[in-house]
C-alpha positions, 0 to 999 in steps of 0.5 A: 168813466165811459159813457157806455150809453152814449156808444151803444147809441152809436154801435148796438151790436156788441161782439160777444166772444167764446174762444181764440177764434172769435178774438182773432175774428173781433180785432179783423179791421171789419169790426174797428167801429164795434167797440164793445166785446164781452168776453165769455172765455178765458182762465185766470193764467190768459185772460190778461193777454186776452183782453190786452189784445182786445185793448190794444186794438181799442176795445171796450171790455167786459170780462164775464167772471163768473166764466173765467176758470179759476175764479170763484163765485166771490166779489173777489173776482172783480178785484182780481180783474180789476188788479190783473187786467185792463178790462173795462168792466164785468158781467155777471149773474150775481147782483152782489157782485155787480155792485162790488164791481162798480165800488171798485171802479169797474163798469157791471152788467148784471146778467138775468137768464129768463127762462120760466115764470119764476126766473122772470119773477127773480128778475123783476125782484133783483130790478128793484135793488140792483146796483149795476150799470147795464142788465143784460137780459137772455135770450134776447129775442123776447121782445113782450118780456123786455119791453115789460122789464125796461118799464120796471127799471132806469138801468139800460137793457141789452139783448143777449142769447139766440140774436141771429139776424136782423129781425132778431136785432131790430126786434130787439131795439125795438123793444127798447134794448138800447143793444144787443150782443151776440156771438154772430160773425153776421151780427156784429157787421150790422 
């Protein structure tokens, strides 16, 4: 398994893709050290040659299923990733999920959005299960709630949503996200 850990130590910002254009943007040669691309588009008829592209130019890939069109809410996404692409891992909102995924071989990150009291209430709560290898926390540029939420759990944090610059970045690592992911051209050359 990858020691996904040890690359985000290495490279922190995580290319974060939502259509063709970011894909072709993602693989240019000024990204070959940002290893990580988590995908937030596709269907079930491309999402197999889009993440063979990203694999062939030696990327990590996370699929988020619960965006893929055609796949259901059902753990069973991850099987179909898991059969009919070569991505690395999955994110998703649904714990159940996640958990599945890792029984599968899959990495998982466990997508929180934190909107309101009560969402940040479901997060600490969920925390206290979760079965996962990453959380992924949005937005990413409140630093009291993530610095709260890495004193709850030992599953490394990432900083996702509204990262523009590079104070949101640091601000973010700072707050002991180990990264942070974006759809940013300008981010991912940090």
């Amino acid at each position: 398994m990858i020691d996904i850990v040890d690359l985000l130590f290495d490279n922190p910002c995580i290319m974060a893709i939502k259509d063709n254009t970011d894909l072709k943007e993602c693989i240019k040669d000024d990204y070959k050290n940002n290893k990580i691309v988590f995908v937030l588009y596709g269907n079930i008829e491309n999402i197999t040659n889009i993440v063979e592209k990203l694999k062939d130019h030696d990327k990590i890939v996370f699929v988020h299923e619960d965006l893929i069109e055609g796949l259901s809410s059902s753990s069973l996404s991850s099987s179909f990733i898991k059969k009919y692409t070569n991505a690395d891992g999955i994110i998703t909102t649904r714990s159940q999920n996640a958990a599945y995924a890792r029984r599968i071989g899959l990495l998982s990150i466990l997508r929180f959005f934190v909107l309101d009291s009560l969402s940040y209430k479901n997060v600490k709560e969920t925390l206290k299960k979760a079965n996962c290898d990453l959380v992924e926390i949005l937005p990413g540029i409140m630093p009291k709630i993530l610095d709260d939420i890495e004193k709850r759990t030992s599953i490394p944090i990432i900083a996702g949503g509204l990262i523009r610059d590079k104070k949101d970045v640091f601000d973010a690592l700072n707050s002991k996200a180990i990264a942070v992911s974006s759809s940013n051209y300008n981010v991912w050359k940090m």
